[in-house]
C-alpha positions in Angstrom: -90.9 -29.8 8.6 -92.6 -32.7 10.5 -94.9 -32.8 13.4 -92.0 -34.3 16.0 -89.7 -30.7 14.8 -92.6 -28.6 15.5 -93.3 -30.9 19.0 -89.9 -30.1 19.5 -89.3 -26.6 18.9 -92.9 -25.7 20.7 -92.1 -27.5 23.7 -88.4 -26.0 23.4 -90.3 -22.7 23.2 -92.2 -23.4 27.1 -95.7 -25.4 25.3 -96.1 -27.8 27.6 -98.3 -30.8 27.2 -101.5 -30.9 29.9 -101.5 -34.2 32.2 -103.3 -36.7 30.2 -102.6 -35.8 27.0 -100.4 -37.4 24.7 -99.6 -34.6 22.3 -99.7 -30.5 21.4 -103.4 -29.7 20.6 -103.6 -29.5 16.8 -104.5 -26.2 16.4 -100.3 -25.6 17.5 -99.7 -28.0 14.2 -102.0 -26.0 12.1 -100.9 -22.7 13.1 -96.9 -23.7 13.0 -98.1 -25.2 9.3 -99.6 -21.8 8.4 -96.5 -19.7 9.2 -94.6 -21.9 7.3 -96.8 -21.8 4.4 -96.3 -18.1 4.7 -92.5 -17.4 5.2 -92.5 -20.0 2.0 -94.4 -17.5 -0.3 -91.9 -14.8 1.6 -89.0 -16.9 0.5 -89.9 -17.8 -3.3 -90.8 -14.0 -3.6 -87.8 -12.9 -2.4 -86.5 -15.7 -4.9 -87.7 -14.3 -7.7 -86.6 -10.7 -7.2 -82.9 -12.1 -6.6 -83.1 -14.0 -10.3 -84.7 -10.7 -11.9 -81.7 -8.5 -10.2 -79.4 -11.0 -11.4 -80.7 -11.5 -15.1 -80.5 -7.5 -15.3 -77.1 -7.2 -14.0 -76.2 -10.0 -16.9 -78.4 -7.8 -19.2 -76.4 -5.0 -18.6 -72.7 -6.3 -18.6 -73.8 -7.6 -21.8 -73.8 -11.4 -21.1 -76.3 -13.9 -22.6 -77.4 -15.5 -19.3 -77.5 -18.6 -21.6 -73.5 -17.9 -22.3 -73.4 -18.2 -25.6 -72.5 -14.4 -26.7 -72.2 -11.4 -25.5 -75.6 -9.2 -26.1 -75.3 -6.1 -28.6 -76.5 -2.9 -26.6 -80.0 -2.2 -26.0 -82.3 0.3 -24.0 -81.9 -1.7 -20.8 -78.2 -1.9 -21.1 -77.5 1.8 -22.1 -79.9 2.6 -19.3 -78.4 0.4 -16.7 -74.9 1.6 -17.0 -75.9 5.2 -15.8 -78.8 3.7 -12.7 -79.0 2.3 -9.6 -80.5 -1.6 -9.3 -84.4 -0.2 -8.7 -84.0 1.6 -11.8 -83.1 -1.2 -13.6 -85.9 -3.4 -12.3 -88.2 -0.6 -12.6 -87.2 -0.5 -16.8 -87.1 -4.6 -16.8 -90.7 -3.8 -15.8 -91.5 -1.5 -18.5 -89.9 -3.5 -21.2 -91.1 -6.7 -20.0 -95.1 -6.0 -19.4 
């Protein structure tokens, strides 16, 4: 996001900009950067949880994520069958540490 969207979307929001200025002060720009920065780290978190559900779901259907062959069982997919989606994170975590 640019300078002119954040303008925009601060003045949208009732910012106004003081008589004989030309522009927001910065410190608008820096904080509007530093939420962004933030929700970013929020998003590729969240990012990372969704591809670890997913691979374990694969896991335990017995897929190769790669699709080349179906897996033979193992502990997370005899385990899985029988759990709920925090279990089988929680063993991922077990196996995987």
């Amino acid at each position: 996001m640019n300078q002119d969207q954040i303008r925009e979307i601060f003045l949208d929001a009732g910012f106004e900009i003081k008589p004989g200025e030309t522009d927001l002060k910065p410190y608008v720009y820096a904080a509007a950067e530093a939420l962004l920065n933030h929700q970013k780290k929020d998003v590729l978190a969240d990012i990372n949880i969704l591809s670890t559900i997913i691979f374990a779901l694969a896991m335990a259907g017995g897929f190769d994520v790669n699709k080349r062959a179906p897996l033979p069982p193992n502990s997370i997919r005899a385990k899985a069958k029988a759990t709920s989606i925090s279990d089988i994170i929680d063993e991922i975590g077990r196996d995987w540490s």
